[in-house]
C-alpha positions, 0 to 999 in steps of 0.5 A, a space after each residue: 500500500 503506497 503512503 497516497 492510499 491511507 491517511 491517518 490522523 490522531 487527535 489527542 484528548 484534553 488529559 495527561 501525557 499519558 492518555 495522549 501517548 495511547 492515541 499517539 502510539 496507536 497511530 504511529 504503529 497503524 501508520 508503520 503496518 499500513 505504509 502511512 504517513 500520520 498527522 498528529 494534533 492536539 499535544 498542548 492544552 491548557 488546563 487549570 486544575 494543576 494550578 488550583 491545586 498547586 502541582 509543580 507540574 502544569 499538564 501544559 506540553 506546548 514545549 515538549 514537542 519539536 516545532 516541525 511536529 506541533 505548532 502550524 501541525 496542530 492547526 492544519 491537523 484540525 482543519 484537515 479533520 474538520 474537512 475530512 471528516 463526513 469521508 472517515 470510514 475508519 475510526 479507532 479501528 484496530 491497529 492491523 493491516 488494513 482494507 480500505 480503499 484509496 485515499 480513506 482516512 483514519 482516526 485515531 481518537 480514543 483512550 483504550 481501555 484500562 484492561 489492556 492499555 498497550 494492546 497492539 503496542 508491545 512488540 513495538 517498544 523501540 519503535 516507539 521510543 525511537 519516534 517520541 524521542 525523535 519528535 521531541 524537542 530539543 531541549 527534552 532530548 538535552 535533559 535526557 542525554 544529560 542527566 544521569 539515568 535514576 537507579 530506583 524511581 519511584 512515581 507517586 501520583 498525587 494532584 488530581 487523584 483522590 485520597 483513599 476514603 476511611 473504609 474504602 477498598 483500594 482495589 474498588 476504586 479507581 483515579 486514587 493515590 496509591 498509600 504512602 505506606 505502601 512506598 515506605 514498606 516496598 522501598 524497605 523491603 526492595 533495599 532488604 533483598 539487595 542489600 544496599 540502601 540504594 537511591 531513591 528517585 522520586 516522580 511526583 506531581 504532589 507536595 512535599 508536606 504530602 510525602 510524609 514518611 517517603 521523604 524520612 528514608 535515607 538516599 531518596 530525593 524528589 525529582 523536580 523542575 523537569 517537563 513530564 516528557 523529559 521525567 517519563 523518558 529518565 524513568 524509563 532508564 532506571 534499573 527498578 520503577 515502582 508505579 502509582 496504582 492507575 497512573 498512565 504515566 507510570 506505566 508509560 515508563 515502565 513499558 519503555 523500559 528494560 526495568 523491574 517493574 514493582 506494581 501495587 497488587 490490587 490494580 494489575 490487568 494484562 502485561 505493560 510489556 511483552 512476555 519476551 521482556 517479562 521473562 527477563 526483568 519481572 514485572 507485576 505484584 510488591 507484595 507485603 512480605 519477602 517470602 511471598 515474592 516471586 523467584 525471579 524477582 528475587 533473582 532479578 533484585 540480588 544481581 542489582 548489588 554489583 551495578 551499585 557498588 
C-alpha cells in the first residue's frame, strides 16, 4: 500500500501525557503496518486544575514537542479533520493491516481501555521510543542525554487523584493515590533483598508536606523542575520503577523500559510489556512480605548489588 492510499490522523484528548501517548502510539504503529504517513494534533492544552491545586507540574506540553511536529501541525491537523471528516470510514479501528480503499482516512481518537492499555503496542517498544524521542524537542532530548539515568524511581501520583476514603477498598476504586505506606514498606523491603540502601528517585506531581514518611528514608530525593516528557523518558532508564496504582504515566515508563517493574497488587490487568521482556526483568505484584515474592524477582533484585557498588 503506497503512503497516497491511507491517511491517518490522531487527535489527542484534553488529559495527561499519558492518555495522549495511547492515541499517539496507536497511530504511529497503524501508520508503520499500513505504509502511512500520520498527522498528529492536539499535544498542548491548557488546563487549570494543576494550578488550583498547586502541582509543580502544569499538564501544559506546548514545549515538549519539536516545532516541525506541533505548532502550524496542530492547526492544519484540525482543519484537515474538520474537512475530512463526513469521508472517515475508519475510526479507532484496530491497529492491523488494513482494507480500505484509496485515499480513506483514519482516526485515531480514543483512550483504550484500562484492561489492556498497550494492546497492539508491545512488540513495538523501540519503535516507539525511537519516534517520541525523535519528535521531541530539543531541549527534552538535552535533559535526557544529560542527566544521569535514576537507579530506583519511584512515581507517586498525587494532584488530581483522590485520597483513599476511611473504609474504602483500594482495589474498588479507581483515579486514587496509591498509600504512602505502601512506598515506605516496598522501598524497605526492595533495599532488604539487595542489600544496599540504594537511591531513591522520586516522580511526583504532589507536595512535599504530602510525602510524609517517603521523604524520612535515607538516599531518596524528589525529582523536580523537569517537563513530564523529559521525567517519563529518565524513568524509563532506571534499573527498578515502582508505579502509582492507575497512573498512565507510570506505566508509560515502565513499558519503555528494560526495568523491574514493582506494581501495587490490587490494580494489575494484562502485561505493560511483552512476555519476551517479562521473562527477563519481572514485572507485576510488591507484595507485603519477602517470602511471598516471586523467584525471579528475587533473582532479578540480588544481581542489582554489583551495578551499585
Amino acid at each position: 500500500m503506497s503512503k497516497s492510499q491511507l491517511h491517518v490522523y490522531a487527535r489527542l484528548p484534553r488529559a495527561g501525557i499519558g492518555n495522549k501517548l495511547f492515541i499517539w502510539a496507536r497511530a504511529v504503529v497503524f501508520s508503520k503496518i499500513n505504509g502511512a504517513h500520520y498527522t498528529c494534533w492536539g499535544w498542548s492544552h491548557f488546563s487549570v486544575g494543576p494550578y488550583l491545586r498547586g502541582e509543580h507540574l502544569k499538564r501544559n506540553y506546548r514545549n515538549i514537542i519539536s516545532a516541525k511536529h506541533t505548532g502550524i501541525t496542530d492547526r492544519i491537523g484540525l482543519w484537515f479533520y474538520k474537512i475530512v471528516k463526513p469521508e472517515i470510514i475508519l475510526i479507532d479501528p484496530p491497529v492491523a493491516k488494513a482494507d480500505v480503499k484509496q485515499d480513506s482516512k483514519v482516526i485515531f481518537s480514543a483512550v483504550p481501555h484500562w484492561a489492556d492499555y498497550f494492546m497492539y503496542l508491545k512488540e513495538y517498544r523501540t519503535q516507539l521510543y525511537c519516534e517520541l524521542f525523535e519528535i521531541a524537542a530539543p531541549a527534552i532530548k538535552n535533559i535526557v542525554n544529560s542527566t544521569e539515568a535514576p537507579f530506583f524511581s519511584v512515581h507517586i501520583r498525587l494532584g488530581d487523584f483522590k485520597k483513599l476514603s476511611e473504609g474504602i477498598d483500594f482495589k474498588r476504586v479507581g483515579n486514587t493515590r496509591t498509600p504512602i505506606e505502601y512506598f515506605v514498606n516496598g522501598i524497605t523491603n526492595v533495599r532488604k533483598v539487595i542489600g544496599s540502601n540504594v537511591p531513591i528517585s522520586i516522580f511526583t506531581n504532589g507536595k512535599e508536606e504530602e510525602l510524609g514518611a517517603i521523604l524520612q528514608l535515607e538516599n531518596c530525593r524528589i525529582i523536580s523542575g523537569n517537563p513530564d516528557l523529559a521525567d517519563l523518558l529518565l524513568m524509563s532508564k532506571s534499573k527498578i520503577i515502582m508505579t502509582s496504582a492507575g497512573s498512565t504515566f507510570g506505566y508509560w515508563a515502565a513499558f519503555f523500559s528494560d526495568a523491574i517493574i514493582l506494581m501495587h497488587p490490587d490494580h494489575i490487568h494484562q502485561p505493560l510489556r511483552d512476555d519476551k521482556t517479562n521473562a527477563e526483568f519481572y514485572e507485576g505484584a510488591l507484595l507485603d512480605q519477602v517470602k511471598d515474592w516471586s523467584p525471579l524477582l528475587i533473582t532479578n533484585l540480588r544481581s542489582m548489588l554489583n551495578k551499585v557498588l
